[in-house]
DSSP file (Angstrom, degrees, kcal/mol; ACC not computed):
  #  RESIDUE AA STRUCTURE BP1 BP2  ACC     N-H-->O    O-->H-N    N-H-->O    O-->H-N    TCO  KAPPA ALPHA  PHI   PSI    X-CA   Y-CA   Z-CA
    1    1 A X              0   0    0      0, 0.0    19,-0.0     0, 0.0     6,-0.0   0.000 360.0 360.0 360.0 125.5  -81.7  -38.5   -4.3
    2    2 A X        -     0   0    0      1,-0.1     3,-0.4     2,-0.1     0, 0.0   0.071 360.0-109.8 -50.8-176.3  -82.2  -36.0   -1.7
    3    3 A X  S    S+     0   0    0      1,-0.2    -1,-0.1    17,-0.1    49,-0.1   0.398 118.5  56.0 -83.5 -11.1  -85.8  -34.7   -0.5
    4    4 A X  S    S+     0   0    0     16,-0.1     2,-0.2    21,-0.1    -1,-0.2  -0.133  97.2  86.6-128.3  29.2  -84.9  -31.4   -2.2
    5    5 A X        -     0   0    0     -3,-0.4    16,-3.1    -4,-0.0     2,-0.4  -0.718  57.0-146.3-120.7 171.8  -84.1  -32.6   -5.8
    6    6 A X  B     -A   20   0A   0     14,-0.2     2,-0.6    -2,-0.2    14,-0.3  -0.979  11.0-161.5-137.9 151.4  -85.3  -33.3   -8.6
    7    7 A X        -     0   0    0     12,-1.0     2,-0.4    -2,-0.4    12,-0.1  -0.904  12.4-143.1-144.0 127.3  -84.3  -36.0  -11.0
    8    8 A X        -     0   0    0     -2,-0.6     2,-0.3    10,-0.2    10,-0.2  -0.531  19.4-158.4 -65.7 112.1  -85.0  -36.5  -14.8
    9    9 A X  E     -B   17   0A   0      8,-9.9     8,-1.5    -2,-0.4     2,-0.8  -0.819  11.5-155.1 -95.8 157.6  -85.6  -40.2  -15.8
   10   10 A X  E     +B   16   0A   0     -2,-0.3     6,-0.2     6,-0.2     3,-0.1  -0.961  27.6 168.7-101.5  99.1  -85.1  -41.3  -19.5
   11   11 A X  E     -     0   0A   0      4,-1.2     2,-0.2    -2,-0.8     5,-0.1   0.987  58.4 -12.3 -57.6 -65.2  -87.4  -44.3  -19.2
   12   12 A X  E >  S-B   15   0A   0      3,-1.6     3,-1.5    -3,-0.1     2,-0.6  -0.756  99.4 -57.4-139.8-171.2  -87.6  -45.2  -22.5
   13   13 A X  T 3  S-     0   0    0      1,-0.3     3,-0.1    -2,-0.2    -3,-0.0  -0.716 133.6  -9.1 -87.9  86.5  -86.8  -43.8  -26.3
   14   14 A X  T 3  S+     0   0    0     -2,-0.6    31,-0.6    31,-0.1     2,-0.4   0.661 113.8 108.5 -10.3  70.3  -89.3  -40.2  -25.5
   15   15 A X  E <   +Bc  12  45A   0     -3,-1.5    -3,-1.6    29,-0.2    -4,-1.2  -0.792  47.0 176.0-153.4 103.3  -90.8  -41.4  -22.1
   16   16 A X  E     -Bc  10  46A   0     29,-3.8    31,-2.3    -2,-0.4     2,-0.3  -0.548  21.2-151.0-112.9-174.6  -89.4  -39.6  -19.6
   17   17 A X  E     -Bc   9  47A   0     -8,-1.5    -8,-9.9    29,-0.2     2,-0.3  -0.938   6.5-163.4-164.5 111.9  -90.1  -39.6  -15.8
   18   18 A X  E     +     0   0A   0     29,-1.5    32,-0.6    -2,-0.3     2,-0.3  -0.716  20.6 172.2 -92.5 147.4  -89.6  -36.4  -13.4
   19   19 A X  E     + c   0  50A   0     -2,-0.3   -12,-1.0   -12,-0.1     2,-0.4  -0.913  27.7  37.9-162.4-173.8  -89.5  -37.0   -9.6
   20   20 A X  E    S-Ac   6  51A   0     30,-2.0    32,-3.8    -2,-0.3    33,-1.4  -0.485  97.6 -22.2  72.6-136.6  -88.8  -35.3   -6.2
   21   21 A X  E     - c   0  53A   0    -16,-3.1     2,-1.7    -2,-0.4     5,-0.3  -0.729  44.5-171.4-139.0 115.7  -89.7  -32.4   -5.6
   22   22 A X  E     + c   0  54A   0     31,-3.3    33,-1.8    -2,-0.7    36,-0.6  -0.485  38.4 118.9-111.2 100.8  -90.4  -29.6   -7.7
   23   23 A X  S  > S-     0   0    0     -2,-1.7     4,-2.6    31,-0.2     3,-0.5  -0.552  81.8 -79.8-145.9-135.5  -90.9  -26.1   -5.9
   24   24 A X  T  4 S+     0   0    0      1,-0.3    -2,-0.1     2,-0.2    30,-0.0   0.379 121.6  68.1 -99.6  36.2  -89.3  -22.9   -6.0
   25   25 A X  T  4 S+     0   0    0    -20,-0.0    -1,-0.3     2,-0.0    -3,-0.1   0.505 121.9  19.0-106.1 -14.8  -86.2  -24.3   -3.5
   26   26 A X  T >> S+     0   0    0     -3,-0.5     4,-0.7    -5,-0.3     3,-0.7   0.478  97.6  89.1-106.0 -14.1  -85.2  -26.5   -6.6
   27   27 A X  H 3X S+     0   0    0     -4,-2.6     4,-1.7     1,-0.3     5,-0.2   0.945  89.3  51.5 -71.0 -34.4  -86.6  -25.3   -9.8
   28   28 A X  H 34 S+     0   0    0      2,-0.2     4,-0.3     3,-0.2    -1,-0.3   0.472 109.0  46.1 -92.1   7.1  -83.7  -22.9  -10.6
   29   29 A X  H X> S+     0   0    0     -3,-0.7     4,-1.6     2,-0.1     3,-0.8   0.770 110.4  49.0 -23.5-113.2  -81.3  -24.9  -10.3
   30   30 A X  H >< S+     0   0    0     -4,-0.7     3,-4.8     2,-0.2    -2,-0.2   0.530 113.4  51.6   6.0-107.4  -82.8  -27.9  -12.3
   31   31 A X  G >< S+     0   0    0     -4,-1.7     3,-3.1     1,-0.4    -1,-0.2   0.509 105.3  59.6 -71.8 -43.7  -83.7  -25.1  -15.5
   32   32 A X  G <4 S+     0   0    0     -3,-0.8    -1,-0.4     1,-0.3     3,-0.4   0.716 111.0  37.8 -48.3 -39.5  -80.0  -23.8  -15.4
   33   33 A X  G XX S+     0   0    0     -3,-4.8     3,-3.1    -4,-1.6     4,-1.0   0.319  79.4 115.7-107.7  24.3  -78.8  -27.2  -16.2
   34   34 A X  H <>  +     0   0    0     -3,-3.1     4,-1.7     1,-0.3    -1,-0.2   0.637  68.4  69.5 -71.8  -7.7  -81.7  -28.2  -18.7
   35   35 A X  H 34 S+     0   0    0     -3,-0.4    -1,-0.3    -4,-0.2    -2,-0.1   0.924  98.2  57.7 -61.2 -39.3  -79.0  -28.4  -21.7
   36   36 A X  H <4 S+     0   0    0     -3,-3.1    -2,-0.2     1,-0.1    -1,-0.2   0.980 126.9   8.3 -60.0 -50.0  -78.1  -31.4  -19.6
   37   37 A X  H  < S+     0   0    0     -4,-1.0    -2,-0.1     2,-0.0    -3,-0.1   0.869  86.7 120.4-102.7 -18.2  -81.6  -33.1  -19.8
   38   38 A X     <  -     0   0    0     -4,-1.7     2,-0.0    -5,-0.1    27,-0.0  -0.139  56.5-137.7 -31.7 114.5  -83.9  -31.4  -22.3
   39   39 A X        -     0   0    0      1,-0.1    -1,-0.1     2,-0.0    -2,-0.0  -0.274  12.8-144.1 -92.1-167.6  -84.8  -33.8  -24.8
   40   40 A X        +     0   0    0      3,-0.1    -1,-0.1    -2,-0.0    -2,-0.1   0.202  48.8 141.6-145.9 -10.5  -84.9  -33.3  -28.3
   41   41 A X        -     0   0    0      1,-0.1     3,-0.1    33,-0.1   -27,-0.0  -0.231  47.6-150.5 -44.8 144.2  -88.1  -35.7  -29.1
   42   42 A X  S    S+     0   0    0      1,-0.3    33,-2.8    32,-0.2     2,-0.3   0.690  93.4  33.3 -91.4 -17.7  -90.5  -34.8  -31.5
   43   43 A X  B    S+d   75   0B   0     31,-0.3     2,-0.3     2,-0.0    -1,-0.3  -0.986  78.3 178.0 -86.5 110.5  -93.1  -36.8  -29.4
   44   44 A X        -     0   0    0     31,-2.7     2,-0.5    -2,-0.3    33,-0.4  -0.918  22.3-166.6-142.4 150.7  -92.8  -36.9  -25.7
   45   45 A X  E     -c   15   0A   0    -31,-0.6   -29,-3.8    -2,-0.3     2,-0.6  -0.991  15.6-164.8-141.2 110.9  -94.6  -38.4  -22.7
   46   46 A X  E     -c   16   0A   0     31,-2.0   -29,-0.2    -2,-0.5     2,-0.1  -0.801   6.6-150.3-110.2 111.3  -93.6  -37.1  -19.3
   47   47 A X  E     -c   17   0A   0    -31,-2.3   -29,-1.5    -2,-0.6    33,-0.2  -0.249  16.7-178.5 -75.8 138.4  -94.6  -38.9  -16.2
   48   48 A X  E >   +     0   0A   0     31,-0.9     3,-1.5   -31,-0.1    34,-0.2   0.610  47.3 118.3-117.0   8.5  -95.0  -37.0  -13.2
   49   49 A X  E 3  S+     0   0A   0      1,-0.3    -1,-0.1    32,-0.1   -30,-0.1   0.673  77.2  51.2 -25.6 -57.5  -95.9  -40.2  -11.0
   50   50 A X  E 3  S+c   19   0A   0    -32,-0.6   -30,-2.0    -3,-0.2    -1,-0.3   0.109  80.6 126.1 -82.9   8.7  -92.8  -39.5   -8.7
   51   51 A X  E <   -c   20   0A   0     -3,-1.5   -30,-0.2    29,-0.3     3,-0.1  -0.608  34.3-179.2 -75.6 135.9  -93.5  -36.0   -8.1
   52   52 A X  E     -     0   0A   0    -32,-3.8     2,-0.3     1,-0.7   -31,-0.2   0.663  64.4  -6.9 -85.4 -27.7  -93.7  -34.9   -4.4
   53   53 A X  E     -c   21   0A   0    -33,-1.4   -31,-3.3     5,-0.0    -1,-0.7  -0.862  56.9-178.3-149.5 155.4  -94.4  -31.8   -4.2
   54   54 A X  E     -c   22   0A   0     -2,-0.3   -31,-0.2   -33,-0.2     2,-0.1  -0.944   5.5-173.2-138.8 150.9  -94.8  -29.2   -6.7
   55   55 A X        -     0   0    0    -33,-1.8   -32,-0.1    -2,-0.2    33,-0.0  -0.294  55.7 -79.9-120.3-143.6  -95.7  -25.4   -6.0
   56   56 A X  S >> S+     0   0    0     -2,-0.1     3,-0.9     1,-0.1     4,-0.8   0.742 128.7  67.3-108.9  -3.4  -96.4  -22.8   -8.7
   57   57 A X  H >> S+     0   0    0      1,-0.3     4,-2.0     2,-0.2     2,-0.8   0.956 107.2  39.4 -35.9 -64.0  -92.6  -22.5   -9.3
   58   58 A X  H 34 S+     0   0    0    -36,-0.6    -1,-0.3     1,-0.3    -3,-0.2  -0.426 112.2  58.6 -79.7  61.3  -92.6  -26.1  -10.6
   59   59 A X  H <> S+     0   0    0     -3,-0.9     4,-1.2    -2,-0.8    -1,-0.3   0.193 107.7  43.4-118.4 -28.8  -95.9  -25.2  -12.3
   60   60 A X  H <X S+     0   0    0     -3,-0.8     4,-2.1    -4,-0.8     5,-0.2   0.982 114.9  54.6 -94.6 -75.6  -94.2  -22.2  -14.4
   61   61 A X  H  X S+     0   0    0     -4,-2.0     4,-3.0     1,-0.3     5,-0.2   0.709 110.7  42.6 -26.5 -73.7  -91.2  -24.6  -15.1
   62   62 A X  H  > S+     0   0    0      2,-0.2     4,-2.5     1,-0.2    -1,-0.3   0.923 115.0  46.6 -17.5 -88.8  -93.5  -27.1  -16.4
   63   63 A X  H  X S+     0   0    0     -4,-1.2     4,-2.4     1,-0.2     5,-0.3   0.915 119.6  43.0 -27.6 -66.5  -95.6  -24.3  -18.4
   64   64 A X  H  X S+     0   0    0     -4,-2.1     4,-3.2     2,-0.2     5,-0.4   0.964 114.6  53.6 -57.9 -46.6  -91.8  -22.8  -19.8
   65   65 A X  H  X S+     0   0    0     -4,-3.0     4,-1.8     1,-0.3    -2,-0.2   0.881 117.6  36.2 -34.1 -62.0  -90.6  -26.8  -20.4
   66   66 A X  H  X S+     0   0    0     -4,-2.5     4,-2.1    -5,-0.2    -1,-0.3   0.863 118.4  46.3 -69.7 -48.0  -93.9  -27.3  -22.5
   67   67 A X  H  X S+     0   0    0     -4,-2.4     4,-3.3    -5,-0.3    -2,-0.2   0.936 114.5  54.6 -38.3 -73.2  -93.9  -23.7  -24.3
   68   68 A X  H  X S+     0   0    0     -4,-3.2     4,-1.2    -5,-0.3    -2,-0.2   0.738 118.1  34.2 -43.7 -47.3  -89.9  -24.6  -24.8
   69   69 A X  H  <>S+     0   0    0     -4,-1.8     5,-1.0    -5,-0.4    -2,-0.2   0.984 108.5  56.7 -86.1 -44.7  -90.8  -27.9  -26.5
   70   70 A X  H >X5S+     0   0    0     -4,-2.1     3,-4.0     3,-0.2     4,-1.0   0.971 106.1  61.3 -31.3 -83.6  -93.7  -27.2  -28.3
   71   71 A X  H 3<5S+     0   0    0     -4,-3.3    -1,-0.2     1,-0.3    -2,-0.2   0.674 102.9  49.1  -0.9 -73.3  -91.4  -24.2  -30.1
   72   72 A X  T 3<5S-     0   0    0     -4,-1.2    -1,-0.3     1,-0.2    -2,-0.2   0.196 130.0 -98.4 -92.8  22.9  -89.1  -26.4  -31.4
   73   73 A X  T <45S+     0   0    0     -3,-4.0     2,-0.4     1,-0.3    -1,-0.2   0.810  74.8 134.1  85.8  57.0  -91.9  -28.7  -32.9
   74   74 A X     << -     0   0    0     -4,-1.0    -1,-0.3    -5,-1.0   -31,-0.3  -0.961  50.6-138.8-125.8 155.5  -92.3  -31.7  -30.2
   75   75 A X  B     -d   43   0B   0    -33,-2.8   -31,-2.7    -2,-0.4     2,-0.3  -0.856  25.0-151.4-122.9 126.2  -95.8  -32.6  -29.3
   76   76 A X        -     0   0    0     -2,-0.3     2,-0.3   -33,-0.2   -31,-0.2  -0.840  13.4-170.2-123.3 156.4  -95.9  -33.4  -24.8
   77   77 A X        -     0   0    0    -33,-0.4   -31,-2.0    -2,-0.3     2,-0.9  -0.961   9.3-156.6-125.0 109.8  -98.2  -35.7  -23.1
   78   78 A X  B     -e  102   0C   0     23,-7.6    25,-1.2    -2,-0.3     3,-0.4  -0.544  16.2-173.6-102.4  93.5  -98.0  -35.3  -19.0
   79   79 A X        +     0   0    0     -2,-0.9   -31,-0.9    24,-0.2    -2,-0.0  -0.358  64.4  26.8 -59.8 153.2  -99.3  -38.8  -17.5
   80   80 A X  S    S-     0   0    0    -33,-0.2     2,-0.8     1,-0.2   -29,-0.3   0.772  74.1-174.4  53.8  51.7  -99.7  -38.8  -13.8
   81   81 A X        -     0   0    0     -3,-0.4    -1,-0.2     1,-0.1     5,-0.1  -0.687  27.8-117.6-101.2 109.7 -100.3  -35.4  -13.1
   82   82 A X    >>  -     0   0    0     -2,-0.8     3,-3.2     1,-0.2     4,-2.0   0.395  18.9-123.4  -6.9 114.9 -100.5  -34.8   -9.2
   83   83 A X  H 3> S+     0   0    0      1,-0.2     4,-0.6     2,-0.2    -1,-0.2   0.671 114.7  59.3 -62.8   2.8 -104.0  -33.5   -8.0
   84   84 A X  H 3> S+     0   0    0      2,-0.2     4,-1.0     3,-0.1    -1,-0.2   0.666 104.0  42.4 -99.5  -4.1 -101.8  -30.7   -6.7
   85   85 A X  H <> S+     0   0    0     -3,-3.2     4,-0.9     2,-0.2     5,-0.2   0.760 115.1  52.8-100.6 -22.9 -100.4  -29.7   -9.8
   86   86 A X  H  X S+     0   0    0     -4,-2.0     4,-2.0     2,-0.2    -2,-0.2   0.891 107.7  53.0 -65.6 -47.1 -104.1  -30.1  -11.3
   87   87 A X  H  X S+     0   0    0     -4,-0.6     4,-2.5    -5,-0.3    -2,-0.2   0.949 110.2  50.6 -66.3 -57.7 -105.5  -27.7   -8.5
   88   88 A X  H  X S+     0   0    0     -4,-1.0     4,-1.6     2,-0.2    -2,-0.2   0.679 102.6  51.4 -50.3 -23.8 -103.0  -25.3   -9.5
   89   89 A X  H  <>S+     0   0    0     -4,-0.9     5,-2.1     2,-0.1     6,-0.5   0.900 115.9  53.9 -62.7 -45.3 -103.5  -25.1  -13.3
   90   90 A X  H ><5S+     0   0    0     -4,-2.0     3,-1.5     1,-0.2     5,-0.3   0.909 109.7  38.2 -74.1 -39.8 -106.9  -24.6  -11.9
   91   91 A X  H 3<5S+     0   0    0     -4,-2.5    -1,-0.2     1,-0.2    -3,-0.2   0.850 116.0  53.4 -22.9 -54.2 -106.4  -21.8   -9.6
   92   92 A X  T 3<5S-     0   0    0     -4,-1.6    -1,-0.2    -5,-0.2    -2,-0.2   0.441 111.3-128.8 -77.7  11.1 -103.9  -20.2  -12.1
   93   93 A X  T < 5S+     0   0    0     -3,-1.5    -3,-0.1    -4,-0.4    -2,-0.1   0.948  77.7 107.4  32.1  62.6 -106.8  -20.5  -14.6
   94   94 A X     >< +     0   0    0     -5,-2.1     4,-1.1    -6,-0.1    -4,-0.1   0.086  38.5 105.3-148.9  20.9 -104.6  -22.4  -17.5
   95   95 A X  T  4 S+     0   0    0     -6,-0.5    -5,-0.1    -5,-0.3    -6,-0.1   0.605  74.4  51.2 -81.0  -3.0 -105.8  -25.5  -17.2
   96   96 A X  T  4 S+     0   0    0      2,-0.1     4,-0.3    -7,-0.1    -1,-0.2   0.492 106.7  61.7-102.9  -2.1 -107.9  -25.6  -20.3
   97   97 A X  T  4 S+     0   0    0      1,-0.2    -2,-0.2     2,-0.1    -1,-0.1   0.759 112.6  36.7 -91.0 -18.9 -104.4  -24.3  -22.3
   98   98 A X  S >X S+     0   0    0     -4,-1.1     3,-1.1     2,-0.1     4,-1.0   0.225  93.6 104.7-105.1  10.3 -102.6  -27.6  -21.2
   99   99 A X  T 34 S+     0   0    0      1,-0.3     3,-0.1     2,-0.2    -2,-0.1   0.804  81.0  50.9 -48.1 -36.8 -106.1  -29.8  -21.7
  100  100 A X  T 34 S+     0   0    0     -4,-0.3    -1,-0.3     1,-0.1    -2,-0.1   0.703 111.2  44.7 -79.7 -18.1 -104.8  -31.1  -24.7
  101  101 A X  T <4 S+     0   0    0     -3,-1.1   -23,-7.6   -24,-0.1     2,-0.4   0.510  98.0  88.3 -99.6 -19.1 -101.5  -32.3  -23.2
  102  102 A X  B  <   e   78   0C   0     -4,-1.0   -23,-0.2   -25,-0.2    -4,-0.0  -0.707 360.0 360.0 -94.2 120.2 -102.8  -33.7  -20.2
  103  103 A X              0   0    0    -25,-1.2   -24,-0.2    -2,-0.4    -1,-0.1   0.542 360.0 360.0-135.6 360.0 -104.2  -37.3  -19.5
């Protein structure tokens, strides 16, 4: 994987695992092709362990991702979310609207 990708793991049966780098030289890309990776769980835990960067591109992505699932009546968890993506919820003052999603 390059330094300027980003790649969707399927860990396990809804436990997925995002990595790379998620900022606004990759994020449009990546959403274009989300028919490829979207899942379809009704219960999902997305690990963000492997993240390297995010900016507030991959923070909106995130936000539409969750919005996107939620819709279509799957309940997300994010584990291992990056004190830089945590510092940005908080800036963008929307961290208490993904409080529940978050551990």
């Amino acid at each position: 994987m390059a330094a300027n990708e980003i790649c969707w793991l399927v860990v396990a049966e809804g436990q997925y695992r995002l990595s790379g780098s998620l900022d606004r030289d990759t994020v449009p890309a990546f959403w274009r092709q989300r028919s490829e990776w979207m899942p379809h769980n009704k219960q999902l835990v997305l690990d963000l362990v492997d993240l390297s960067r995010v900016d507030s591109s991959g923070m909106v992505m995130l936000l539409h991702l969750c919005q996107h699932l939620e819709q279509a009546g799957s309940r997300v968890m994010l584990h291992n979310v990056p004190q830089q993506l945590k510092t940005l919820f908080r800036l963008s003052h929307i961290e208490p609207m993904l409080a529940a999603c978050m551990e």
